[in-house]
N, C-alpha and C positions, 0 to 999 in steps of 0.2 A: 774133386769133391772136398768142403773143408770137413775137417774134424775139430774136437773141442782144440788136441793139443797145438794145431796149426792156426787157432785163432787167438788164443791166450797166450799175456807173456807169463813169465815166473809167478809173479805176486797171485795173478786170478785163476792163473791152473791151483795153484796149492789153494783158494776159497775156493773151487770147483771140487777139490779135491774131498776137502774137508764138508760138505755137504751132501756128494755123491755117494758117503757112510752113512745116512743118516739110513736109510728105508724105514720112512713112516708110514706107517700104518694106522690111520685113527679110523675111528669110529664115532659118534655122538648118540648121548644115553639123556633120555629125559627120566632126571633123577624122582620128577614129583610133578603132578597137575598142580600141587596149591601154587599159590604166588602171595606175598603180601604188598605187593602193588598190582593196579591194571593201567598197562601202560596204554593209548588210543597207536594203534598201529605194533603194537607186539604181534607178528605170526602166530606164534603157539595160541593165545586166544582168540585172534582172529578168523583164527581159521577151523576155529574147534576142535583144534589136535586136543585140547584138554577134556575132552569127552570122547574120544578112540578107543580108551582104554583104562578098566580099573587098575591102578596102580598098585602094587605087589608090595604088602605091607613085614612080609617074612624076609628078615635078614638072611637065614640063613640059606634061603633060594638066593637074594642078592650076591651073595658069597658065591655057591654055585653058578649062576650068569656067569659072575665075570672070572672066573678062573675058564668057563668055557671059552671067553672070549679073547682072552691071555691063550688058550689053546688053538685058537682059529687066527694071532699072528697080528690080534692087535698090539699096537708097542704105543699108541698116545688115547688114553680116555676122555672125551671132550666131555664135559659136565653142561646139563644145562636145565631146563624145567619148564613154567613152574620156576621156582626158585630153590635152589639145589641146600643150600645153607639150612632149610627148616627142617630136613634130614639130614643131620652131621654123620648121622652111622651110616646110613649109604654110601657117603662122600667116602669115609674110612674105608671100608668094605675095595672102593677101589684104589684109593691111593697107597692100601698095604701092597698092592698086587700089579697096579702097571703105574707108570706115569701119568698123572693125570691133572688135569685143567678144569678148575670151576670157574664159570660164567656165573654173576652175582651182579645184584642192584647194587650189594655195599650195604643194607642198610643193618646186616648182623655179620657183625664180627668174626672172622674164620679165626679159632682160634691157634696161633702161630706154636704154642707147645701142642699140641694134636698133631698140625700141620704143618710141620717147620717148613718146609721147600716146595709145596705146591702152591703153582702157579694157580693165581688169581684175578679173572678179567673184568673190570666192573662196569656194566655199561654208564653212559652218559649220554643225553639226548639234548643237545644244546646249552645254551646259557639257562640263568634262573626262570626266567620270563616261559622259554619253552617247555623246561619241565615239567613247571606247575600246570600248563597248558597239557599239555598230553602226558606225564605222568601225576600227578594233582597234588607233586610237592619237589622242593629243593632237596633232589636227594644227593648231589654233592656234598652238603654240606653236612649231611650225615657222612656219605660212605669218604669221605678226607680228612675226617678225622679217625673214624677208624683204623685207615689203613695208610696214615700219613710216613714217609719213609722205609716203608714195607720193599723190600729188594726185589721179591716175588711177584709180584704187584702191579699193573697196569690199568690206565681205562682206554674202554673202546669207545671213542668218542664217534659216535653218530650225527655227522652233521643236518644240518636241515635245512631247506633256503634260507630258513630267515638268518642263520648263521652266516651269510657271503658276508667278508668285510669285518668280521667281526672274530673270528676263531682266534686268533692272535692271544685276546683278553681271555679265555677260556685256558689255552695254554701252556700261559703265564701261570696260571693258578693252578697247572697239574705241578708245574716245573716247579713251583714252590711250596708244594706240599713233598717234596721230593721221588716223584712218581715218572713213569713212563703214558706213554701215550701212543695210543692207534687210531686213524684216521678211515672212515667208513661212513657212506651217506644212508640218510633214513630214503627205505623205499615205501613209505605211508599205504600199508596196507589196508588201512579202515577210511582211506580217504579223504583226512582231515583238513578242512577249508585253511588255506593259505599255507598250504605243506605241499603244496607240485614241486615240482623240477621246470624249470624252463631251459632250453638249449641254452641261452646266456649265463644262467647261473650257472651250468653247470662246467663252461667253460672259464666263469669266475672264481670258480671254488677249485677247479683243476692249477689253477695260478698261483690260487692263496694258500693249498696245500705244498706246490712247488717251495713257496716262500717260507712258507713255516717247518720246513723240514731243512731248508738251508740256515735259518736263523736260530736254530733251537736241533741241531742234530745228537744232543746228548741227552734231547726229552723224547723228541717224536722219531719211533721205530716203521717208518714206511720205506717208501723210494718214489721216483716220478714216472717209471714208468708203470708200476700200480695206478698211480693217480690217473694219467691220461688212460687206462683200462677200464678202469671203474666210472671213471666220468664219462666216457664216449661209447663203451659195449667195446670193441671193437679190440680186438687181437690179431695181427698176420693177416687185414683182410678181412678177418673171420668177426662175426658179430654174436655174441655172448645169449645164451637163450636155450629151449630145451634141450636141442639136436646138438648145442654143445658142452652145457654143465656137466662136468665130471662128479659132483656130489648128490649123485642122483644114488640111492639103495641097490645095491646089485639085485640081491633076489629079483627087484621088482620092474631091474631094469629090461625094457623088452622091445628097447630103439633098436634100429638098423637102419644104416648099418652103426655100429657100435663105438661113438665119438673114442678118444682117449678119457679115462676116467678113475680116480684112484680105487687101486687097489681091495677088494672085500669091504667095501666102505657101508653101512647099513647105520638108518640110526631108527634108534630102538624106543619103543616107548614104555613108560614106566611099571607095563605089568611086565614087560621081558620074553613078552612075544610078539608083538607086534610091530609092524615096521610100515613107518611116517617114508613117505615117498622120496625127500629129501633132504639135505641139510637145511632148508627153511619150511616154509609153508607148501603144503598140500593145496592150496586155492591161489596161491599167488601166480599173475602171468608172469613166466619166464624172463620174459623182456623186458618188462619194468625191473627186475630183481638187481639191487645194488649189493647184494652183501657180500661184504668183502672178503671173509672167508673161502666162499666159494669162486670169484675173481680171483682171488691169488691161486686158489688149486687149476682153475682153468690152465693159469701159467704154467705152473711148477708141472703139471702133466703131459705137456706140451715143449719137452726140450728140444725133441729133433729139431722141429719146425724151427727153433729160434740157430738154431748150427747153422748159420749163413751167412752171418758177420762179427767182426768182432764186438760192436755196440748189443745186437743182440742177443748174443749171449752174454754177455757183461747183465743184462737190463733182467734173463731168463735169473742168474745168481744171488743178484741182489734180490729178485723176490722171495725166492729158495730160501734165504737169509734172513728175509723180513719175517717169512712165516716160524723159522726155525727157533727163531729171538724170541719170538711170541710164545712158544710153547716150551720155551728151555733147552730146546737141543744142543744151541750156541750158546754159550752165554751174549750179554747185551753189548 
């Protein structure tokens, strides 16, 4: 039977080492229904998580949440909405109290003396052309200025088909605003004409992400063997979908038998009792779902299964790694 230490030499035991301390623990909190964009394939509207729940306008209930939530073993606060920025006292409320991550358009300024060291993810939905197209403006060129050399600072670049061929140009221009970058495909929830996936792109985008992670490894924080996960479903055999997302709400989970799946994981909607089925959409099929978030937790929940050789486990680490970077556990 291998174990980790019989598969790793020196170097990748102590990266085993140093990530097998981390035990995360998140959770995701929809800070707010509003948004000041509607993006055509956002989940949270799509799906009308934004009508679930009045949203809880008392801080200092906010306050109490998340000190219960700090008491029930959460250690990472995912931020998200709705658009988390057009309540900065909420965003405080948890960043005095656990480690925490806001998810942002970019297009209002987190401001860095409030928030000097939290982590800030901005989405991005392709080049100009698609933004305007499904978000109904160039919001790069807002949120890269804002957050131009920001250390804390990332975007999650959402690719889209029409991106094959083309992300290279995209970023160049994170790398030059002196930014990080994550790589994630749009799963077109609202079913936008010429927004599919076809097997071919999706094996050209698997390539071109391979490539840009090799040409640009001080911008783009992924690995390839994410990429070939995200782009194919496919884990150990195993194909990505209800029976095996681990970021499904525990209360609410009631499969059996009982996939691997992190830890007290619930996300919570913004009155702070109700709880959204999973870390995405409540209407979305399983099986189309690209997001990468919960792709990478697939992995990282899944280490037994990778103790079988030494590639993968190398491949189980470096995800472990990727998500760590992203949330500040590691530095970058």
């Amino acid at each position: 039977m291998e174990t980790v230490s019989s598969l790793l030499d020196k170097e990748w035991l102590e990266r085993y080492k140093r990530i097998s301390r981390l035990n995360i623990r998140s959770s995701i909190y929809d800070v707010t229904n509003q948004c000041n964009l509607r993006c055509k394939g956002c989940f949270f509207f799509s799906s009308d998580e934004h009508k679930k729940a009045v949203e809880e306008n008392d801080l200092n209930k906010w306050e109490q949440f998340i000190d219960k939530e700090k008491d029930r073993g959460v250690n990472l606060a995912i931020l998200i909405g709705g658009e988390p920025t057009l309540h900065l006292d909420r965003v405080e409320a948890f960043y005095k109290r656990l480690p925490t991550y806001c998810a942002t358009n970019g297009i209002i300024k987190v401001p860095r003396d409030r928030f000097p060291d939290m982590m800030v993810g901005i989405s991005l939905w392709g080049d100009e052309e698609d933004e305007k197209v499904l978000r109904g403006k160039n919001v790069f060129a807002i949120s890269s200025k804002n957050y131009e050399g920001d250390p804390y600072t990332y975007y999650l670049y959402t690719i889209t088909p029409k991106q094959v061929g083309l992300t290279e140009k995209i970023i160049k221009k994170i790398r030059n605003v002196g930014l990080k970058v994550h790589l994630q495909l749009l799963s077109n929830d609202e079913d936008v004409d010429g927004f599919f996936w076809s097997e071919d792109q999706l094996k050209d985008i698997c390539s071109e992400m391979d490539d840009m992670l090799d040409k640009y490894p001080d911008t783009v924080i992924s690995s390839k063997y994410y990429h070939k996960i995200i782009t194919t479903g496919e884990m150990m055999g195993r194909s990505f979908g209800w029976k095996e997302c681990p970021s499904v709400t525990e209360p609410l989970d009631k499969r059996y038998p009982q996939p691997k799946r992190l830890i007290h994981f619930i996300r919570w909607a913004s009155d702070l009792k109700t709880m959204h089925r999973c870390c995405t959409s409540e209407t979305r099929d399983c099986s189309t779902c690209k997001d990468g978030a919960a792709h990478m937790s697939w992995v990282m929940v899944n280490k037994r299964a990778h103790i079988k050789t030494k590639k993968d486990l190398q491949n189980w680490i470096e995800v472990y790694e990727m998500f760590a970077k992203l949330y500040q556990f590691i530095p970058w």
